[in-house]
C-alpha positions in Angstrom: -7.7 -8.7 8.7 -5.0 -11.2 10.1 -2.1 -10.6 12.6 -0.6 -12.8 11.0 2.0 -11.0 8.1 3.6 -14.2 7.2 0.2 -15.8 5.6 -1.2 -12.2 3.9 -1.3 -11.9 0.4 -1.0 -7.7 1.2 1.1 -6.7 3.9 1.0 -3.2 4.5 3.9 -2.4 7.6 3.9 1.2 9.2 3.7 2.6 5.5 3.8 7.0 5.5 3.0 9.6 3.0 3.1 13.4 3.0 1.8 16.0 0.7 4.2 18.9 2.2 3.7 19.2 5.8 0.5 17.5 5.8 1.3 13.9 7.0 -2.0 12.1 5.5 -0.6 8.2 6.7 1.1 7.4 9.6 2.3 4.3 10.1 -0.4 2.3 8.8 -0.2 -1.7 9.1 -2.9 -4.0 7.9 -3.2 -7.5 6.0 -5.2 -8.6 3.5 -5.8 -12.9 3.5 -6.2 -14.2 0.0 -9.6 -14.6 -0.9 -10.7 -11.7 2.1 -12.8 -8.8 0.8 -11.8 -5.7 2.7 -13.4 -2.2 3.0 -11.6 1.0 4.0 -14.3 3.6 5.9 -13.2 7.1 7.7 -14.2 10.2 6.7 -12.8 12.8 3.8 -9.1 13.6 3.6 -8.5 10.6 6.3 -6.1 9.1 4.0 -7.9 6.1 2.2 -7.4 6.9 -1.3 -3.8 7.6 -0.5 -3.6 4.0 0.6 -5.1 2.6 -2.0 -2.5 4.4 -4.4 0.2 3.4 -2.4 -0.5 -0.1 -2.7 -1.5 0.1 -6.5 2.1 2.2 -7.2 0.4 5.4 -8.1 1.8 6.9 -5.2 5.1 7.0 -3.4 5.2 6.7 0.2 8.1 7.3 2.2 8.4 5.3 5.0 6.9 1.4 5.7 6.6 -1.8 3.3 4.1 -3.3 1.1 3.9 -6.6 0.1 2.0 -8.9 -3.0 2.3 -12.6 -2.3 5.6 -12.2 -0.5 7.0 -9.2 -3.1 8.2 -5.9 -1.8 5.9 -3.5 -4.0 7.8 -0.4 -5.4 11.3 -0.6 -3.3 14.0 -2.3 -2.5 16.3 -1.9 0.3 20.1 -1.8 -0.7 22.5 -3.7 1.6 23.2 -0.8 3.9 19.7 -0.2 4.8 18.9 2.5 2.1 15.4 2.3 0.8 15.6 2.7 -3.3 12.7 3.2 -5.3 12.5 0.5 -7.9 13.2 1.3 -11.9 10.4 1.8 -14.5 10.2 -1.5 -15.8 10.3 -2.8 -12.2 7.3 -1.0 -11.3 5.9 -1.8 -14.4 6.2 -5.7 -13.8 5.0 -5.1 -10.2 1.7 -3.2 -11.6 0.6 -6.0 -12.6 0.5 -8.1 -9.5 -1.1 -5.2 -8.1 -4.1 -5.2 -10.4 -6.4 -7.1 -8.8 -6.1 -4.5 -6.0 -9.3 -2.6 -7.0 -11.3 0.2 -5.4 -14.0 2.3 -5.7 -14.4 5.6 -4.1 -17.7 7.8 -4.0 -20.2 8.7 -1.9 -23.1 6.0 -1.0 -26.4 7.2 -0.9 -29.6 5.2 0.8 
């Protein structure tokens, strides 16, 4: 994964989720080059899956960025600062630049 935000084709910036009080991401950052296979280990309830939904849209998260070829994925930020979740057929539009985002989650057996 690059440093290097400006080239990424997923930017992920200090993105956070919570199911109640359980914070499952924390400020997460990574990029993803085009063409760059990437896997996501830790163990279970680490907050992979989570991610993964965040960066597909099947998941809000409420702090941090994500970014498609350059797009802001699921928000928008209004000209005072406030963070605004983007409309149906926004998201909709935006699902499908996030489709090649695949994953497959399971245990691996030897």
């Amino acid at each position: 994964m690059s440093a290097d935000s400006a080239t990424a084709e997923i930017a992920i910036r200090n993105v956070s989720k919570s199911f109640g009080n359980h914070k499952v991401l924390a400020g997460v950052s990574a990029d993803v080059n085009k063409g760059e296979a990437v896997v996501v280990i830790g163990p279970s309830g680490s907050g992979k899956t989570t991610l993964l939904r965040c960066v597909n849209l099947l998941e809000q998260f409420e702090e941090g960025e994500i970014t498609i070829g350059g797009q802001s994925m699921g928000y928008r930020t209004l000209g005072d600062g406030k963070r605004v979740r983007r409309s149906e057929r926004e998201l909709a539009a935006m699902m499908i630049l996030a489709t090649p985002v695949t994953y497959w989650t399971g245990d691996i057996t030897p």
